[in-house]
C-alpha positions in Angstrom: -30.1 -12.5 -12.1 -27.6 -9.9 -11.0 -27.1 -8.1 -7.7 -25.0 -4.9 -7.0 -24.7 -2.7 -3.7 -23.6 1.3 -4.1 -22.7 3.1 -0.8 -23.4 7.0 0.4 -20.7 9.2 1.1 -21.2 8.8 5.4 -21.0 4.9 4.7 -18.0 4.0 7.3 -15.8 2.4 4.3 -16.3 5.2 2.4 -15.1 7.5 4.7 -12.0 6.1 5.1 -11.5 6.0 1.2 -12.7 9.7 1.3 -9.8 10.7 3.5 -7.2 8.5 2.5 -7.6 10.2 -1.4 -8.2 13.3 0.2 -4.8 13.1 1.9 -3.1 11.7 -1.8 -5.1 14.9 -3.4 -3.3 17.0 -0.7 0.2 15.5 -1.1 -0.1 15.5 -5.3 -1.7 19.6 -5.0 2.1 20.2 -2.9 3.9 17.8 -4.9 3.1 16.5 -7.8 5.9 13.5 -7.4 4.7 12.5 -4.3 4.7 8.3 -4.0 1.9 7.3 -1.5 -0.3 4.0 -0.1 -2.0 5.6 2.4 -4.4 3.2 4.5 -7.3 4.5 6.7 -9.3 2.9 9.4 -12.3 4.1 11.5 -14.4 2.8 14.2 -16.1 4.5 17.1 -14.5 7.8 17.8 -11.4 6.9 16.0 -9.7 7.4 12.8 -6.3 5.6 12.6 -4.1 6.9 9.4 -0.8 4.5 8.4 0.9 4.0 5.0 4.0 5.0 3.5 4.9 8.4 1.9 8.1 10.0 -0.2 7.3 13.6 -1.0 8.5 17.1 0.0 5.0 17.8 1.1 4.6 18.8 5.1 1.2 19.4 6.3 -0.9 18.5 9.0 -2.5 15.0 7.8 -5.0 14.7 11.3 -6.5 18.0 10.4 -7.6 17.7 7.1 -8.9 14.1 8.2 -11.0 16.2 10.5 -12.0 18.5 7.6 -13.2 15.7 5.4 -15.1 13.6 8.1 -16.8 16.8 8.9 -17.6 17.8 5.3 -19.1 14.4 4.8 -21.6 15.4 7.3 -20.5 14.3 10.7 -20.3 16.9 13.9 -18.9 14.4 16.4 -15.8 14.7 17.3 -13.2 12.0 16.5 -9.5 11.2 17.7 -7.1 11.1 14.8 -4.1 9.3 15.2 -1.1 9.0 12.0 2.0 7.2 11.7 2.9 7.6 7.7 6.8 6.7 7.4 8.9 6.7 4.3 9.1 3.8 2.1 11.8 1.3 2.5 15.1 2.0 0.4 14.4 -0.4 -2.1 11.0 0.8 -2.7 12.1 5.0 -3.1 14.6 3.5 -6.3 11.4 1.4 -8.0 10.8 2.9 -11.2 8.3 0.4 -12.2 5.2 -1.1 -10.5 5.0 -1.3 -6.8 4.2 -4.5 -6.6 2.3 -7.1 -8.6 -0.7 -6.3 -10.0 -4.0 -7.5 -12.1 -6.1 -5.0 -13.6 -9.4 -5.5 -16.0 -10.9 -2.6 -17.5 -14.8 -2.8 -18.5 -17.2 -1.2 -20.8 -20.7 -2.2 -22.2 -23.0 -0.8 -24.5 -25.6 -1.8 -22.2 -25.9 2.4 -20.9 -25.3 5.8 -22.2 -21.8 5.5 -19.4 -21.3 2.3 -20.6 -21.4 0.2 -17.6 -23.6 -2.8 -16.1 -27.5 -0.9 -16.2 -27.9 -2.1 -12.4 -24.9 -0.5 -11.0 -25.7 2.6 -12.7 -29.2 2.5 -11.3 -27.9 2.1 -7.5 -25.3 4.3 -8.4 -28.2 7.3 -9.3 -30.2 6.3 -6.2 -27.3 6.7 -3.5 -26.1 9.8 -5.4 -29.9 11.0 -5.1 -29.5 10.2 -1.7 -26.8 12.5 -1.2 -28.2 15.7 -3.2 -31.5 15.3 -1.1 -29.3 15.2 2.4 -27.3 18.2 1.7 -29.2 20.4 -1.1 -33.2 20.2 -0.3 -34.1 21.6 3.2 -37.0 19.4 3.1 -34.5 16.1 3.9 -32.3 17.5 6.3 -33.0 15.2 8.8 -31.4 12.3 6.4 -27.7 11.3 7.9 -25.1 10.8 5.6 -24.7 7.1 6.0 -26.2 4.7 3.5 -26.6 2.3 1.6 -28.9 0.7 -2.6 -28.6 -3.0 -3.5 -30.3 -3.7 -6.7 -30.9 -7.2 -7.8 -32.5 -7.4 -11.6 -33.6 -10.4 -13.3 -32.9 -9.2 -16.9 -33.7 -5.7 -17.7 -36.2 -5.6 -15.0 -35.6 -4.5 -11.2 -36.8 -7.2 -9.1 -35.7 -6.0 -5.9 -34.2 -2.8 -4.3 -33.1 -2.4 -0.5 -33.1 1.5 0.3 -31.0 2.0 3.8 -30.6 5.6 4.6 -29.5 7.4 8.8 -31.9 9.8 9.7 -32.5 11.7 12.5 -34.6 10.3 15.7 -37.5 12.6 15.4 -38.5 11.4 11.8 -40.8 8.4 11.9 -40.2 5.2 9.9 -43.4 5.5 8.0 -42.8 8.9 6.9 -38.8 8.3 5.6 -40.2 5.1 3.8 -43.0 7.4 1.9 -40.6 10.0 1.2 -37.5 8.3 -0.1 -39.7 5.8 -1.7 -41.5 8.9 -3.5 -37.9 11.2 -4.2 -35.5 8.7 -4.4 -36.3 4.9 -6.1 -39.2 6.1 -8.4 -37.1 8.5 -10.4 -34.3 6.3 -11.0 -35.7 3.1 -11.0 -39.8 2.8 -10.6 -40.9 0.1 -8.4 -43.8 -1.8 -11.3 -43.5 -5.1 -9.6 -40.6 -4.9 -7.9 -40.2 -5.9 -4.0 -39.4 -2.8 -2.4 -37.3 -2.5 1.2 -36.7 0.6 2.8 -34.5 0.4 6.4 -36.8 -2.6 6.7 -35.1 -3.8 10.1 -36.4 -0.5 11.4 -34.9 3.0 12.8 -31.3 4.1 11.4 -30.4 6.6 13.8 -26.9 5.3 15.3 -24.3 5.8 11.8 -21.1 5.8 10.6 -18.0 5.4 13.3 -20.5 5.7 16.1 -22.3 2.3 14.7 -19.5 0.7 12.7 -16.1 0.4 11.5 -14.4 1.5 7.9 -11.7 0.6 6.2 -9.9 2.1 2.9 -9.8 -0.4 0.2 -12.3 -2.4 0.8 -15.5 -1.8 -1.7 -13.8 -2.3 -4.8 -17.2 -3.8 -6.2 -18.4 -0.3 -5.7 -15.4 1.3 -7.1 -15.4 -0.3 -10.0 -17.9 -3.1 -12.3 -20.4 -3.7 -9.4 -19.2 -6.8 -8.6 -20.4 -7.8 -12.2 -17.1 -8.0 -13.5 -13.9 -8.8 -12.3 -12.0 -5.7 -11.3 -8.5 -7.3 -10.5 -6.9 -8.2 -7.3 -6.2 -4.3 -5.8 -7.7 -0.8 -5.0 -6.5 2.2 -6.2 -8.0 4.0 -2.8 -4.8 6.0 -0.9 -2.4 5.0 -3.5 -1.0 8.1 -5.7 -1.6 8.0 -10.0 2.3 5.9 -10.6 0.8 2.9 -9.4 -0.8 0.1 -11.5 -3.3 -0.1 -9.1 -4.3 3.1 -10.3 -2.8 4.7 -13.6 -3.3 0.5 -15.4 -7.3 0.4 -13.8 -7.5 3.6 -15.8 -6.4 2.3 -18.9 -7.8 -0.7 -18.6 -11.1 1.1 -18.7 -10.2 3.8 -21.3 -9.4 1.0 -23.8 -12.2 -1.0 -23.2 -14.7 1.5 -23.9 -12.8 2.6 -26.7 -13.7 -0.8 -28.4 -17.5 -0.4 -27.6 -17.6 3.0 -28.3 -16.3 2.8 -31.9 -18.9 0.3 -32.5 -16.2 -2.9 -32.6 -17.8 -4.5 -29.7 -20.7 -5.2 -27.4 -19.1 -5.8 -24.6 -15.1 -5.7 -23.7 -12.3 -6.1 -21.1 -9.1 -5.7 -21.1 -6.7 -7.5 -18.7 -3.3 -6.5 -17.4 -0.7 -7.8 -15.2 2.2 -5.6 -14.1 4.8 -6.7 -11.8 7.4 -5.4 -9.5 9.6 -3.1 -10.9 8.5 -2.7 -14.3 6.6 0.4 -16.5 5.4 -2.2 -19.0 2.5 -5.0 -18.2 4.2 -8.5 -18.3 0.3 -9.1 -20.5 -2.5 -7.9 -22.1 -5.4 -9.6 -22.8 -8.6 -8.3 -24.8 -11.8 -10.3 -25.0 -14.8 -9.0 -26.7 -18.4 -10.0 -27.2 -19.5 -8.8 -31.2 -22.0 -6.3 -31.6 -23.3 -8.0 -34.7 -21.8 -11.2 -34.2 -24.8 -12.8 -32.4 -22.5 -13.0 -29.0 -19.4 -14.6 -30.9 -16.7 -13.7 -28.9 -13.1 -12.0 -30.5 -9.7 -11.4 -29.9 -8.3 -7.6 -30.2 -5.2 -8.6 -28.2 -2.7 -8.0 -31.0 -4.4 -4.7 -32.2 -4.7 -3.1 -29.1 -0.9 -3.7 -28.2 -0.3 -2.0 -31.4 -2.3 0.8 -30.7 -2.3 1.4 -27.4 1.1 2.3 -25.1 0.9 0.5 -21.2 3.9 2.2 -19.6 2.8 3.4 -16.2 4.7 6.9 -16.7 3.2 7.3 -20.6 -0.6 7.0 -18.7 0.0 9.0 -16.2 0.9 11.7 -18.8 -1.6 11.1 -21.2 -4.3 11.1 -18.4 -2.9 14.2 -16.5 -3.3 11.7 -13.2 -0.7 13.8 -11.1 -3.9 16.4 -10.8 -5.1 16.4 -7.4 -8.9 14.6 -8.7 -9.2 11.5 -6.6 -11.2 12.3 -3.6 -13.6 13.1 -6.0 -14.1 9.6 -7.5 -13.6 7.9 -4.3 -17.2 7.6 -4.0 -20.0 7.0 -6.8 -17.2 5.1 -8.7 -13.8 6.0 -10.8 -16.0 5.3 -13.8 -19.1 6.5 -15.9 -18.7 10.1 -15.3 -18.4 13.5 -16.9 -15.0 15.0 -16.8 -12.4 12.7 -16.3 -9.6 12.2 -19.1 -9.6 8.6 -18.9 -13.1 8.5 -19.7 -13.1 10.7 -22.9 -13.7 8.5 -25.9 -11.6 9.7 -29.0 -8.4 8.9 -31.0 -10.0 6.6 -33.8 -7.1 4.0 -33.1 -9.1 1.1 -34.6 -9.9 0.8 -38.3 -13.6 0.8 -39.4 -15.4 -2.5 -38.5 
């Protein structure tokens, strides 16, 4: 069995890590050497921004909070309070890693974006979710918070919770029909499966009004699903120099690399930087064969051959000082179209 949750853009953590990349996207668009780990925190009429920042960038960091709580889809007004401050002098001379960090990049051959089928299914549904909300009239009483969990016992979906805001004049009967109708029977189907739709009732108090958010927090959603290990940090708020970040990226790219080329069924790739350093202190491939009948291998050596793990050579080769992150904030970092570190190319292994 397997179980993975997927969260709408309104969802109160998702907020947060909506503004605190939109503030890194702001900063890197100004000044592309900016150094940030920017933290966000919501709840009830609030939006509290801290974290540290070195960059020549000036710009008015409670307003464009405003701007991206609002384009979200929330009209109520919230109080924004920042206190950013420079880093400390020892952290402005680090030319390494931040701090210590564990990364594991994924892939699968399991679906076409090579990543666990049931987060890719609850990924579709809260992204179908969305496009309803803000593109089809017909749903424009659906609120932007929400939330899929998908639990699948094999290939088969055994279970899927639906929660989606809405406004007060739409009856629960009707949202139930509808989203059941436009939302889990394209990606999913329901043949057998036990189906729960805002099943505690209304959904009609949302976001900071209902709850609290915090940036960071959902890696599971970020990243594997919860499926796979994804390390012990979150890119969210942090500009593209850190491990967190530029190493989670590569992580990925190599993994899929292995799967894509047909080497593998199934690979990750673990890294540990730590403080101070470009290079990761290890590296770590495990693979499941493709034709192997599930024997596990090593591509440890040959991927340290191939591959280069210095934080500045990444960022380069991945173009991460782009302003791009607000953008994979939500749905996940992985999996989509148009992101360098998830182009598959350079035949860097040999044939297997």
């Amino acid at each position: 069995m397997k179980a993975v949750e997927a969260l709408a853009a309104g969802q109160p953590d998702k907020i947060c890590d909506q503004i605190a990349d939109g503030i890194v996207d702001e900063y890197l668009r100004r000044d592309p050497e900016s150094r940030l780990d920017i933290k966000v925190l919501g709840s009830h009429g609030m939006i509290m921004i801290g974290g540290e920042v070195n960059s020549t960038a000036d710009f008015d960091v409670a307003a464009l909070a405003k701007q991206i709580y609002q384009e979200i889809g929330y009209q109520d007004e919230v109080e924004v309070f920042v206190n950013v401050e420079p880093s400390s002098e020892e952290m402005k001379t680090t030319r390494g890693s931040y701090d210590t960090v564990i990364v594991n990049g994924y892939a699968t051959r399991e679906t076409r974006e090579f990543l666990p089928l049931p987060l890719v299914l609850a990924q579709g549904m809260v992204r179908r979710l969305d496009d309803l909300r803000r593109l089809d009239p017909a749903f424009h009483w659906l609120g932007p918070d929400g939330k899929v969990q998908i639990v699948m016992n094999g290939k088969k979906v055994s279970a899927v919770t639906l929660l989606a805001s809405h406004a007060a004049d739409v009856s629960l009967i009707d949202l139930q029909t509808k989203l059941l109708e436009r939302v889990i029977e394209p990606v999913v189907g329901h043949d057998g499966a036990q189906i729960f739709i805002n099943p505690i009732g209304s959904f009609i108090s949302s976001g900071f009004q209902a709850d609290a958010g915090a940036s960071g927090c959902r890696p599971n959603a970020d990243f594997y699903g919860g499926l796979i290990p994804h390390g012990d940090a979150s890119p969210i708020g942090k500009d593209p120099s850190r491990a967190e970040r530029a190493g989670a990226y590569m992580a990925r790219y190599v993994a899929k690399q292995l799967v894509a080329q047909g080497l593998a069924e199934s690979a990750m790739v673990s890294l540990v930087y730590t403080l101070g350093r470009l290079e990761p202190i290890m590296i770590e491939v495990k693979a499941v064969g493709e034709k192997s009948r599930g024997a596990k291998m090593d591509f440890t050596n040959l991927v340290k051959e191939k591959y280069n793990f210095n934080l500045t050579s990444i960022v380069e080769q991945f173009d991460l000082k782009k302003p791009q992150y607000r953008a994979v904030s939500v749905y996940g970092h992985f999996g989509r179209e148009g992101l360098v570190w998830e182009q598959v190319g350079g035949n860097y292994f040999p044939p297997s």
